[in-house]
Biotite code that builds the C-alpha atoms (Angstrom):
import biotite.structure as struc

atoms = struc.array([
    struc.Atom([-18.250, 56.892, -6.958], chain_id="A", res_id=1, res_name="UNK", atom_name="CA", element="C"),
    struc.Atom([-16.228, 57.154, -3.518], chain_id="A", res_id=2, res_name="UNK", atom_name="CA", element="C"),
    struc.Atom([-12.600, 57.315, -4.281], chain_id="A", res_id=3, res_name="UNK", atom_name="CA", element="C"),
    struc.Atom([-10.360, 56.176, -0.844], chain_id="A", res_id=4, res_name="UNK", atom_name="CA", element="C"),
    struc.Atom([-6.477, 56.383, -0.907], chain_id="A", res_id=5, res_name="UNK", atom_name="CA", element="C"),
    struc.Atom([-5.240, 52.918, 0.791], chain_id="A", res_id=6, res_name="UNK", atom_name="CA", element="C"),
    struc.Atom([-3.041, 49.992, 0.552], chain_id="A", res_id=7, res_name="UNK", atom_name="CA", element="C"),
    struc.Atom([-2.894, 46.894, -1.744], chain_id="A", res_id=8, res_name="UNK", atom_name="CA", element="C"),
    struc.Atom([-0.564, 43.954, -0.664], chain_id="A", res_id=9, res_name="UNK", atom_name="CA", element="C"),
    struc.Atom([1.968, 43.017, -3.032], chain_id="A", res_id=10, res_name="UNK", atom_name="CA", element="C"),
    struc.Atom([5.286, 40.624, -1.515], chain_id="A", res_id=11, res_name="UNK", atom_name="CA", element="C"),
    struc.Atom([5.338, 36.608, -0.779], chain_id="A", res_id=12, res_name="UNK", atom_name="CA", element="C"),
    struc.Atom([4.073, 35.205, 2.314], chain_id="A", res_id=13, res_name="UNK", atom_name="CA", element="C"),
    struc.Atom([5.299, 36.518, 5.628], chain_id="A", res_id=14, res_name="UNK", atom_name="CA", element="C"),
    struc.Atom([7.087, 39.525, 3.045], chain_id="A", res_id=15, res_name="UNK", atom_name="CA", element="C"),
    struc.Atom([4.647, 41.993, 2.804], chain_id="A", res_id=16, res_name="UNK", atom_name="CA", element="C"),
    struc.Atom([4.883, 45.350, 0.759], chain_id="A", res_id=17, res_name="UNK", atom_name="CA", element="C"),
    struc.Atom([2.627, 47.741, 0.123], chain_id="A", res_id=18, res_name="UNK", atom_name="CA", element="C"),
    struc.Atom([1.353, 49.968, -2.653], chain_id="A", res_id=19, res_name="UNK", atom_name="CA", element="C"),
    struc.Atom([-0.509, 53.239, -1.795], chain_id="A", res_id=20, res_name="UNK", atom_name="CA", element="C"),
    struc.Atom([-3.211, 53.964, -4.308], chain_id="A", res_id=21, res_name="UNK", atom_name="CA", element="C"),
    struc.Atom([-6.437, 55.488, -5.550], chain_id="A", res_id=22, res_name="UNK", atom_name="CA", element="C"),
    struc.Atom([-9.525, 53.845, -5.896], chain_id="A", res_id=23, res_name="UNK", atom_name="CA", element="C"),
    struc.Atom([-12.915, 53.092, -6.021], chain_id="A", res_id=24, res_name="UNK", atom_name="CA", element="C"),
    struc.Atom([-14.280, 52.040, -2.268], chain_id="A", res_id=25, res_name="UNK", atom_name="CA", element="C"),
    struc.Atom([-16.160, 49.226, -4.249], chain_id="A", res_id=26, res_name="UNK", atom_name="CA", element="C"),
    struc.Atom([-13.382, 47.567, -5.710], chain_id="A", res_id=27, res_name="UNK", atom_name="CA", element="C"),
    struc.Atom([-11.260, 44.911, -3.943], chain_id="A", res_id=28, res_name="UNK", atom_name="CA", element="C"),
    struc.Atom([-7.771, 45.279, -1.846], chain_id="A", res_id=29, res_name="UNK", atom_name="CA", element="C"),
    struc.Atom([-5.774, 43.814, -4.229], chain_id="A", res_id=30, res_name="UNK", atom_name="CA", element="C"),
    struc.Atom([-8.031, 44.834, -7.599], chain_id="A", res_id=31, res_name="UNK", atom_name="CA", element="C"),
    struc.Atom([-7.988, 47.845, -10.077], chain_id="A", res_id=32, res_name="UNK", atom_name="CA", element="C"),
    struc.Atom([-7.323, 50.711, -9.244], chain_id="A", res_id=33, res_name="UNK", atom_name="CA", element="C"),
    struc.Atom([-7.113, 54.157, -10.556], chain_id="A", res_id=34, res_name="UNK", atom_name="CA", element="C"),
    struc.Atom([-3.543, 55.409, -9.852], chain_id="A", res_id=35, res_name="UNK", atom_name="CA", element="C"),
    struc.Atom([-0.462, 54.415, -7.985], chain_id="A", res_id=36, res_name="UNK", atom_name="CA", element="C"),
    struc.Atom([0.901, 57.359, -5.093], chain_id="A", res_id=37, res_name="UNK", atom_name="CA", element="C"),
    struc.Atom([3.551, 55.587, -3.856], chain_id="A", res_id=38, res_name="UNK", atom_name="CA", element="C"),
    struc.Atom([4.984, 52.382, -1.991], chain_id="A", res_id=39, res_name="UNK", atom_name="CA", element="C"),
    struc.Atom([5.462, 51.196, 1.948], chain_id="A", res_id=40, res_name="UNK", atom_name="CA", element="C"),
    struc.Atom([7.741, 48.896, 2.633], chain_id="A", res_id=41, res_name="UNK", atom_name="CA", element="C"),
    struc.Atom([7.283, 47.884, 6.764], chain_id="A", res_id=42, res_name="UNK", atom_name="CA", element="C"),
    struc.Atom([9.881, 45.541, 6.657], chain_id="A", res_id=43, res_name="UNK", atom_name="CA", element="C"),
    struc.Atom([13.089, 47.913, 6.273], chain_id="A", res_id=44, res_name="UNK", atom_name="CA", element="C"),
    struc.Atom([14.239, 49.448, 9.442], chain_id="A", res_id=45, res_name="UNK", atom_name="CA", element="C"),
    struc.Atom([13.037, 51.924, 9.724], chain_id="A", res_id=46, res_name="UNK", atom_name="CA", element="C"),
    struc.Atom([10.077, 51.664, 7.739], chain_id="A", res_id=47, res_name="UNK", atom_name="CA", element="C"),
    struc.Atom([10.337, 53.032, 3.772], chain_id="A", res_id=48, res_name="UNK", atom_name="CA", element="C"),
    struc.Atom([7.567, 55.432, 2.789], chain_id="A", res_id=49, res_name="UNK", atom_name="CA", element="C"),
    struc.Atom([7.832, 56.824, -0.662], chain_id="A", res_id=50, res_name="UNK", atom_name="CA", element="C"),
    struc.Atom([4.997, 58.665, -2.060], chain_id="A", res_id=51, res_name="UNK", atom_name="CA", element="C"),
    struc.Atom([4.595, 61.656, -4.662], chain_id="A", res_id=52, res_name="UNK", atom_name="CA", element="C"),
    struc.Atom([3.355, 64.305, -2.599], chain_id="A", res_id=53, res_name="UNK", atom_name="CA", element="C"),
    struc.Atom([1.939, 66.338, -5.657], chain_id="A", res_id=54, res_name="UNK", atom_name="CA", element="C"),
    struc.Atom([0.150, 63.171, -6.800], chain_id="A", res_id=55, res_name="UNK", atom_name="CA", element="C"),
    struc.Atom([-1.461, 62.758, -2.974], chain_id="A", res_id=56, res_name="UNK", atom_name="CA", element="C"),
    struc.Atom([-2.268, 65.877, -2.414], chain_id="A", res_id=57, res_name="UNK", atom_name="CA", element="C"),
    struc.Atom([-4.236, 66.332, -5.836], chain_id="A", res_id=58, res_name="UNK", atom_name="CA", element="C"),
    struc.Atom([-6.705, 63.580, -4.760], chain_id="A", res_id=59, res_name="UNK", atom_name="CA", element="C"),
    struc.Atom([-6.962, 64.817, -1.631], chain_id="A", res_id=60, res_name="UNK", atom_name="CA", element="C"),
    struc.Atom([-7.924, 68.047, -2.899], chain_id="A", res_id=61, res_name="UNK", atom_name="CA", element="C"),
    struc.Atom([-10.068, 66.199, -5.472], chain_id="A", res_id=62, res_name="UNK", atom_name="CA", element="C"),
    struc.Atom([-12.124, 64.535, -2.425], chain_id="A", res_id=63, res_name="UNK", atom_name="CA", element="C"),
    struc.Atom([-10.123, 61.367, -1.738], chain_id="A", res_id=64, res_name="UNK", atom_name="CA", element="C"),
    struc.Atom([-10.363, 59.810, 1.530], chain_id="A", res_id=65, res_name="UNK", atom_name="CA", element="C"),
    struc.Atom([-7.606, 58.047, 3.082], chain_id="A", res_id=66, res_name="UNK", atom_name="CA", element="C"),
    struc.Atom([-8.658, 54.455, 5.211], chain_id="A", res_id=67, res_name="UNK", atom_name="CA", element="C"),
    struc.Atom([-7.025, 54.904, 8.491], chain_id="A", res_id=68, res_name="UNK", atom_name="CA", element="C"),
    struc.Atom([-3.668, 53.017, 8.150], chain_id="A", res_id=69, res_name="UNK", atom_name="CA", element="C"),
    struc.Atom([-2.955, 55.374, 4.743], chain_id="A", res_id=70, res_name="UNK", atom_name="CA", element="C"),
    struc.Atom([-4.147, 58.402, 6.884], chain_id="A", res_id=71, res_name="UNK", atom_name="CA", element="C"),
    struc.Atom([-1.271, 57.458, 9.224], chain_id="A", res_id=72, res_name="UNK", atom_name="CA", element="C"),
    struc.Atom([1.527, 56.672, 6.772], chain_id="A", res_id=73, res_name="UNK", atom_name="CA", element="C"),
    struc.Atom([0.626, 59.808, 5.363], chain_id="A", res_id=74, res_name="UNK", atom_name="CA", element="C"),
    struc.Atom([0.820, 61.981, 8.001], chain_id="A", res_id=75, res_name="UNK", atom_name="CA", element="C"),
    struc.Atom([4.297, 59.752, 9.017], chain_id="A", res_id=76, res_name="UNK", atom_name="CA", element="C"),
    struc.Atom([5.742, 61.280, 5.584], chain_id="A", res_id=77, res_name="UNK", atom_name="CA", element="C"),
    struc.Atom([4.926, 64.653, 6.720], chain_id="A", res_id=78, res_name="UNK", atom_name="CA", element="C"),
    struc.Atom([2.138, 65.420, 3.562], chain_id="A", res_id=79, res_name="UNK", atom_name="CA", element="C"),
    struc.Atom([-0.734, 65.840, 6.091], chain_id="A", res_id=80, res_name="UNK", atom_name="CA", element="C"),
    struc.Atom([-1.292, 66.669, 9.444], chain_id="A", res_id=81, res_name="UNK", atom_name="CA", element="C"),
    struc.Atom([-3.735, 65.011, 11.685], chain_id="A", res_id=82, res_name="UNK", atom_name="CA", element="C"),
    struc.Atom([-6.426, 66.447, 13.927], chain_id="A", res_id=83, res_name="UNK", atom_name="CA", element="C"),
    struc.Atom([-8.677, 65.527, 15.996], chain_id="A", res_id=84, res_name="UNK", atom_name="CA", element="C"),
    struc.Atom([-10.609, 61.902, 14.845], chain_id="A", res_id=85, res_name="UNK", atom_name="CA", element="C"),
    struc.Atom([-10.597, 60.846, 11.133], chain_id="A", res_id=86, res_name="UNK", atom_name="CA", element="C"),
    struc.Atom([-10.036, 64.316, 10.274], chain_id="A", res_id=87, res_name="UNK", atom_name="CA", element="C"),
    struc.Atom([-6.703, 65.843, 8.819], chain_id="A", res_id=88, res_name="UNK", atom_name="CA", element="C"),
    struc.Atom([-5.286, 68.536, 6.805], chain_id="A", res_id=89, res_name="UNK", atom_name="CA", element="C"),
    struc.Atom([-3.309, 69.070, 4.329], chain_id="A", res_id=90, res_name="UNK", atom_name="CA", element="C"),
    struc.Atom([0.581, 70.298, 4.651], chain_id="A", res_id=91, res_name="UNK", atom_name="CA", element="C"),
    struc.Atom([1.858, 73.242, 1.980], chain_id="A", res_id=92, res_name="UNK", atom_name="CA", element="C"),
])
C-alpha cells in the first residue's frame, strides 16, 4: 500500500478549501482517507496553511510521499525543505 500526503477539495463552487491528508494512492481525491494533517485555505490573503507538524512529519518519517502541490504547501509552512527535483527533507 503507497500512502501519499495530498489535498481533498472541500468548499462550494468557485470556494475552494482544502484538506491535507493521508492516504492510500488508490483511493479517490475526495474519498477515505487515513488521517487529517491539516487545512489550506487559498482564498484568504495571504493564503492560510495550518497543519500539525508532529502529525506530518510522522508520516513522512513513516514513508509518506507528498504529490507535488502538498510538497509545496509544505515546504511554504516551513516543515520541510526542498531540494533538488521531487526530493525534500525534513526540518527539526
Amino acid at each position: 500500500m503507497a500512502v501519499k500526503i495530498r489535498l481533498t477539495r472541500k468548499g462550494d463552487k468557485k470556494s475552494p478549501f482544502y484538506r491535507v491528508v493521508v492516504a492510500d494512492s488508490a483511493s479517490p481525491r475526495d474519498g477515505k482517507f487515513i488521517e487529517l494533517l491539516g487545512t489550506y485555505d487559498p482564498l484568504k490573503n495571504p493564503a492560510e496553511i495550518k497543519l500539525d507538524a508532529d502529525k506530518v512529519k510522522k508520516w513522512i518519517r513513516n514513508g509518506a510521499t507528498p504529490t507535488d502541490t502538498a510538497r509545496d504547501l509544505l515546504a511554504q509552512a516551513g516543515l520541510i525543505t526542498k531540494t533538488t527535483g521531487k526530493k525534500f527533507k525534513i526540518e527539526e
